[in-house]
C-alpha positions as CSV (number, residue, x, y, z in Angstrom):
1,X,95.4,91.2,99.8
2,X,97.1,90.9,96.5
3,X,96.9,87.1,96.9
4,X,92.7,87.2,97.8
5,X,92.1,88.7,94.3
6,X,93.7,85.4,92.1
7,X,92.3,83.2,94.9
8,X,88.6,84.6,94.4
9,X,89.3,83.4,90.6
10,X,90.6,80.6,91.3
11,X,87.7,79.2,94.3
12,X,85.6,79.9,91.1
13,X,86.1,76.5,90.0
14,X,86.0,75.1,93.2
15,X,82.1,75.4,93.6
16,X,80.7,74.0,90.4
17,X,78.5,71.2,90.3
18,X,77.6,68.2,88.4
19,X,75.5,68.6,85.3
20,X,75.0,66.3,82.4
21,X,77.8,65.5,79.7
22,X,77.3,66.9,76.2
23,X,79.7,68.5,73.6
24,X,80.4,71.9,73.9
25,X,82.2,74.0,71.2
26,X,84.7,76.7,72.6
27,X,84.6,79.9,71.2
28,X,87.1,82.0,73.6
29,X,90.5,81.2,73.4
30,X,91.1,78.1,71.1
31,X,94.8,77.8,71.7
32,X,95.5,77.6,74.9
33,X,95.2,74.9,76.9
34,X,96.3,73.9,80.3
35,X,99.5,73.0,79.4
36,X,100.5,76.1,77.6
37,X,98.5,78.5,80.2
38,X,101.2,79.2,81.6
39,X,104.2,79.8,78.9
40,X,101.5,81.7,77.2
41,X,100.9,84.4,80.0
42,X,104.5,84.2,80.6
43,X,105.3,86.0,77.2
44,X,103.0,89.1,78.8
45,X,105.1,89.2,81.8
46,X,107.8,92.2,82.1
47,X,109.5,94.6,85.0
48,X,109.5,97.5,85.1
49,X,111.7,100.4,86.9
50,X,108.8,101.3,89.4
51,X,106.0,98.8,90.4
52,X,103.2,100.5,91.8
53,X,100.6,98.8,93.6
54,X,97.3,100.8,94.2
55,X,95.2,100.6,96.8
56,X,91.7,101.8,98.0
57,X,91.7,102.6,102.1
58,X,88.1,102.3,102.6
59,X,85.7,103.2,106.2
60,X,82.2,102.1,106.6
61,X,79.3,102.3,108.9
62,X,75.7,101.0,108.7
63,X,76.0,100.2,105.5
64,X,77.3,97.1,103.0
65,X,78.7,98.0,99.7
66,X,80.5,97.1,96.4
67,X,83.6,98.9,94.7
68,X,84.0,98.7,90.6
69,X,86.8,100.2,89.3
70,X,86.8,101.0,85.4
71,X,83.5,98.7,85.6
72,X,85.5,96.1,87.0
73,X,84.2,94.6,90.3
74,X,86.5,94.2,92.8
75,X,86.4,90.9,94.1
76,X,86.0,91.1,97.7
77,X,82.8,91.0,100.3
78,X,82.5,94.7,101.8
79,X,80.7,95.3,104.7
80,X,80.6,92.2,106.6
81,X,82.4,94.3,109.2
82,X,82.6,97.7,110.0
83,X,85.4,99.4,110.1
84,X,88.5,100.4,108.0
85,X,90.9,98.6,106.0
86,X,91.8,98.4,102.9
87,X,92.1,96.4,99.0
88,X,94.2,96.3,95.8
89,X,92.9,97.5,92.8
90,X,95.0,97.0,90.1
91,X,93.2,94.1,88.2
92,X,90.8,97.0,87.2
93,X,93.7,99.8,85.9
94,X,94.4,99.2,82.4
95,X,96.3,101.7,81.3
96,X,97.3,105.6,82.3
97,X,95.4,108.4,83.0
98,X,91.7,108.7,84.7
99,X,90.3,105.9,86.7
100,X,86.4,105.8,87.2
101,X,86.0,104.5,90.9
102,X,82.4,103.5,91.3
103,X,80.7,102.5,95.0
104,X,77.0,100.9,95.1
105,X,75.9,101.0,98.4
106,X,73.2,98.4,100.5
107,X,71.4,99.1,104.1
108,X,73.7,97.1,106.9
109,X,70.7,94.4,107.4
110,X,71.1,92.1,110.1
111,X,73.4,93.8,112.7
112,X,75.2,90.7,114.4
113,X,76.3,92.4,117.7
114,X,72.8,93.0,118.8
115,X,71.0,91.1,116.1
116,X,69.0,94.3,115.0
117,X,68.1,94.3,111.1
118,X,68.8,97.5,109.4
119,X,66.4,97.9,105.7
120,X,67.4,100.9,105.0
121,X,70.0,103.9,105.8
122,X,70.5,105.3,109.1
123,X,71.5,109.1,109.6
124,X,74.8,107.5,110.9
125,X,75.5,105.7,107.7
126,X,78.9,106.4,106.1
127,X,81.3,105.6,103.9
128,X,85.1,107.2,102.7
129,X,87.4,106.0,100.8
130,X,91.3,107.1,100.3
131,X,93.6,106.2,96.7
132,X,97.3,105.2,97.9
133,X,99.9,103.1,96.4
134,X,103.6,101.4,97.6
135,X,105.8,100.6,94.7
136,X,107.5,97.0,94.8
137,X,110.7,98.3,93.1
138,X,111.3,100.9,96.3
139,X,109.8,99.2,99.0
140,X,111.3,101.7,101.4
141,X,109.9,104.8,99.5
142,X,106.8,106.3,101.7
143,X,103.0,105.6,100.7
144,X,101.8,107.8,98.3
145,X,98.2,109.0,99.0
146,X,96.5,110.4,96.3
147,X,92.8,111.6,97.1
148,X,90.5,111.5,99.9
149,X,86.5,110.9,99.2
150,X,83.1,110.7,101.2
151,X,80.1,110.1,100.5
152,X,77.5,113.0,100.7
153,X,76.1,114.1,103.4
154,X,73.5,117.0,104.3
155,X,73.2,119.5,107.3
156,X,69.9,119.5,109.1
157,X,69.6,122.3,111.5
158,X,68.5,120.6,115.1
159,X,67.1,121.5,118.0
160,X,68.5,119.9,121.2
161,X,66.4,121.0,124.5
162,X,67.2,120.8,127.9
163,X,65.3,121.5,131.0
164,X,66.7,124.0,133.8
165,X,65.8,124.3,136.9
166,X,65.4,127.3,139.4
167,X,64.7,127.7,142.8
168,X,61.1,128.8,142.0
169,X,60.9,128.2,138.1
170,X,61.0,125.5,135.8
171,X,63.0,127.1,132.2
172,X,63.9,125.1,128.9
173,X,66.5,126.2,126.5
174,X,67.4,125.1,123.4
175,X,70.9,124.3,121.8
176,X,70.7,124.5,118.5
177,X,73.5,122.8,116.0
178,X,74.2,121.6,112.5
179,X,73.6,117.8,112.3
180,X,75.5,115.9,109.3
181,X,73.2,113.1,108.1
182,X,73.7,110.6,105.4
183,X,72.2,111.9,102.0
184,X,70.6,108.7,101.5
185,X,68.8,108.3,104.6
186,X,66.0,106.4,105.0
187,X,66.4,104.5,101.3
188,X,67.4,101.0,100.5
189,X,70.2,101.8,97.7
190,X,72.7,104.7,97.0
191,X,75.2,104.8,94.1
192,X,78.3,107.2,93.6
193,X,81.4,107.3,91.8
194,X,84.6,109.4,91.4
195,X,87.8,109.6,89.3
196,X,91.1,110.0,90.4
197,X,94.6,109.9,87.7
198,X,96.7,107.6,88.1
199,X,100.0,106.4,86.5
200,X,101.0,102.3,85.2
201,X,103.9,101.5,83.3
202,X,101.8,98.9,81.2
203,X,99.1,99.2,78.6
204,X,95.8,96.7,78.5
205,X,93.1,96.4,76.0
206,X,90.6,93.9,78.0
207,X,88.8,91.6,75.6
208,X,85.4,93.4,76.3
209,X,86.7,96.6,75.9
210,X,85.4,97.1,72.0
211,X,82.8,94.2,73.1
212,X,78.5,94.8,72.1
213,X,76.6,97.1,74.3
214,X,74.4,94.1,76.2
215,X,71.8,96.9,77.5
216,X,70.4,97.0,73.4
217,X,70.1,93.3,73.4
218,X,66.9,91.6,74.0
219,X,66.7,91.1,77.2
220,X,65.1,87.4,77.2
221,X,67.6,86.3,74.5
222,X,70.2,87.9,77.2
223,X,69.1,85.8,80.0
224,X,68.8,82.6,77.5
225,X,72.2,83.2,76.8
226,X,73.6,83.4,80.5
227,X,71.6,80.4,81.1
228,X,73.5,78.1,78.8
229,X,76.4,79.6,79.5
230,X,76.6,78.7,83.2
231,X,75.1,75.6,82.5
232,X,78.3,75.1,80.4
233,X,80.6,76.0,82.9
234,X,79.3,73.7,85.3
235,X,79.0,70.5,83.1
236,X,82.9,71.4,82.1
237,X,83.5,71.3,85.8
238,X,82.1,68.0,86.1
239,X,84.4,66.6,83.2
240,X,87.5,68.4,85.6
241,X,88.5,69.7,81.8
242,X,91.4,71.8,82.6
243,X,91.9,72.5,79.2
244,X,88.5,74.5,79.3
245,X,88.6,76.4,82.1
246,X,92.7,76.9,80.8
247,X,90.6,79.1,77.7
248,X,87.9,81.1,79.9
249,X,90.1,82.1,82.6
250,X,93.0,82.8,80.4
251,X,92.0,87.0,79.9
252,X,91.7,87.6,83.3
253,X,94.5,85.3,84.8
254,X,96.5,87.2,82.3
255,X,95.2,90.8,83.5
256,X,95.8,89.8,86.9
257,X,99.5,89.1,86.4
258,X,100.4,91.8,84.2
259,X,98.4,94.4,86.6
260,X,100.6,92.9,89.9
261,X,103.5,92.4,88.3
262,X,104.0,88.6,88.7
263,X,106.4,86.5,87.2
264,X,106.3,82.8,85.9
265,X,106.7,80.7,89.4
266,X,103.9,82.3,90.9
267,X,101.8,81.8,87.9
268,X,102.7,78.0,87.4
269,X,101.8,77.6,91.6
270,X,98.6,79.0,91.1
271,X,97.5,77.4,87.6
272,X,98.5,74.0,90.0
273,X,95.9,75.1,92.4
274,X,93.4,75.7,89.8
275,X,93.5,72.3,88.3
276,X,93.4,71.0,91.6
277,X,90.5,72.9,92.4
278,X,88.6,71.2,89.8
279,X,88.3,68.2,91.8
280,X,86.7,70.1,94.6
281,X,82.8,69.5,94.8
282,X,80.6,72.4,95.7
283,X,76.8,71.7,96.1
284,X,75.6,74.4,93.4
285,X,72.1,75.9,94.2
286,X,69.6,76.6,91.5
287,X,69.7,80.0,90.2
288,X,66.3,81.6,90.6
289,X,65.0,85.2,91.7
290,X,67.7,86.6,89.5
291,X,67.8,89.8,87.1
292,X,70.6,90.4,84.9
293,X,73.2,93.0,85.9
294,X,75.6,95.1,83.5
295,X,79.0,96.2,83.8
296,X,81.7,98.3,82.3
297,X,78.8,100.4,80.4
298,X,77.0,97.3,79.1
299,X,79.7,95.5,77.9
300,X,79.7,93.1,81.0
301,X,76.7,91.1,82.0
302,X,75.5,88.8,84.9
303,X,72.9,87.7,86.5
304,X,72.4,88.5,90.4
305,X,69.8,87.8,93.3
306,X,67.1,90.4,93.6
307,X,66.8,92.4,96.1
308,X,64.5,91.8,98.7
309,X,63.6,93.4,102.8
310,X,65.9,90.0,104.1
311,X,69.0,90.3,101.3
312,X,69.5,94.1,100.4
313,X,72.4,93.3,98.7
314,X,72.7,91.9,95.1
315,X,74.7,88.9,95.7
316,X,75.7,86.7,92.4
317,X,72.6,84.2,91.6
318,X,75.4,82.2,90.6
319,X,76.5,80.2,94.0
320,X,77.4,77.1,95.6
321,X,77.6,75.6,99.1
322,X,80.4,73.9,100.6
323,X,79.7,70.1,100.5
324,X,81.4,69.8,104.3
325,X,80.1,73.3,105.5
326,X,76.6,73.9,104.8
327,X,76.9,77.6,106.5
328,X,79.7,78.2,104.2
329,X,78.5,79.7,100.7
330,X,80.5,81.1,98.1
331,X,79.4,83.6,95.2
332,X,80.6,82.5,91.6
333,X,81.7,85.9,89.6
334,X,81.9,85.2,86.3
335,X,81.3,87.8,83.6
336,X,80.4,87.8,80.2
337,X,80.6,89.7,77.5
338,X,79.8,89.1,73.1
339,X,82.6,90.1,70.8
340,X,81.5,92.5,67.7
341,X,80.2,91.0,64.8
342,X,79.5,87.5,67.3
343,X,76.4,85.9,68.8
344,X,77.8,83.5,71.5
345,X,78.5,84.7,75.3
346,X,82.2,85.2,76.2
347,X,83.9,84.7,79.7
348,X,85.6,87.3,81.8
């Protein structure tokens, strides 16, 4: 699972489309380029005596949902199936001490084993989630599990009947019992978070993390702003500049491998795979019925789907479809943030 996380990032620039040449000045990371990606990240790189890698056990029913940690989404599709399993989580830990786990929560919709769409929340709908971690450095040291979490549910008192009969009488009794149903019953969104503590041996300061509050900004100048900026992104995509995508992938590449403890090879494999990527052509789909979505207490911004009675989940309005797979569509995460004391969008 450690491996999905990079690959998300780097399928991002697998599913851009073609758009119209112009020049475009870069303000994010003027130094690096695609030939120094790599040394550059290198220099962040260390081991340490114990390597934890964190993990979030997760077990779902009736419902879809998403999982931010510290703001940060993690980048994986929840819900699809039901069931339990679990993901990494330690692109989103930046330093020691409390971790803000947040969950946002979506009705199951179409139900593919018997092809029943769900709208809202069942009674039955659940979700928990368990914090564990492995360390690299002592791979035969136990799992440690940290906390246990579910989402909130109510008792209703109910009444079962049942019908007895006699030889000359007909009698009903009643059973009654305490019924656990999902506190959000019944609605077509639920949102929850918790914090658990938890320990790394490194110490991040995200490029957003002193960025503008985007929640006080206009929010038509916002949405200008996105525009152009994925309209950037794509025409870049089309000019396969490495060098580009080398400067607004370079925070979070960086994150990544610091967070998961990497060293240099696998970085200079995968920085392969995302120039390679760039001559991969998505069909990108116009970006319309959107509303702009914040992150990491405003300081992250993008622009997602609305929801509607067919989609109950906000999916990224920034998307592509495979050019040899129509039925295979991929969501394009970016994230964006402004710099104190800037105007232009950033990427994250």
């Amino acid at each position: 699972m450690i491996r999905n996380a990079i690959l998300c990032i780097v399928m991002i620039t697998s599913f851009l489309a073609c758009s119209q040449k112009k020049e475009i000045i870069i303000n994010q990371n003027p130094d690096i380029n695609a030939d120094n990606i790599v040394a550059e990240i290198t220099k962040a790189l260390k081991s340490y005596p114990s390597e934890k890698i964190y993990g979030l056990g997760y077990s779902n029913s009736w419902c879809r949902f998403d999982v931010f940690v510290n703001g940060i989404k993690i980048p994986k599709n929840f819900g699809d199936d039901m069931g339990s399993t679990g993901v990494e989580i330690n692109e989103g830990l930046f330093k020691s001490g409390k971790q803000v786990i947040t969950y946002k929560m979506y009705p199951l919709g179409k139900y593919e084993e018997d092809g029943t769409f769900y709208k809202a929340f069942i009674n039955e709908t659940d979700l928990e989630f368990d914090v564990n971690s492995y360390d690299l450095k002592n791979e035969k040291a136990s799992n440690i599990e940290y906390m246990e979490y579910k989402v909130p549910k109510i008792e209703v008192d109910t009444v079962e009947k049942k019908h007895v009969e006699g030889e000359s009488v007909n009698m009903e009794s009643a059973t009654r019992y305490k019924d656990k149903r999902f506190v959000a019953a019944g609605k077509t969104y639920y949102e929850g978070s918790f914090e658990v503590n938890l320990e790394v041996p490194y110490h991040i300061q995200p490029p957003f993390q002193s960025a503008q509050d985007l929640r006080k900004m206009d929010p038509k100048l916002l949405e200008e702003k996105l525009l152009k900026k994925y309209a950037e992104i794509v025409t870049r995509y089309d000019d396969e500049d490495a060098d580009y995508f080398a400067k607004i992938l370079f925070d979070r590449l960086k994150t990544y491998y610091v967070t998961h403890y990497k060293q240099k090879k696998d970085l200079q494999e995968e920085w392969l795979q995302v120039v390679k990527a760039l001559k991969n052509h998505w069909d990108i789909q116009p970006i319309d019925h959107y509303e702009i979505a914040f992150f990491a207490d405003g300081k992250l911004a993008k622009l997602v789907k609305k929801i509607t009675s067919k989609e109950p989940r906000r999916k990224d309005a920034f998307w592509a479809k495979s050019e040899k797979n129509k039925d295979k569509e991929k969501e394009l995460e970016y994230l964006f943030y402004i710099s104190q004391g800037e105007t232009e969008l950033k990427v994250y």
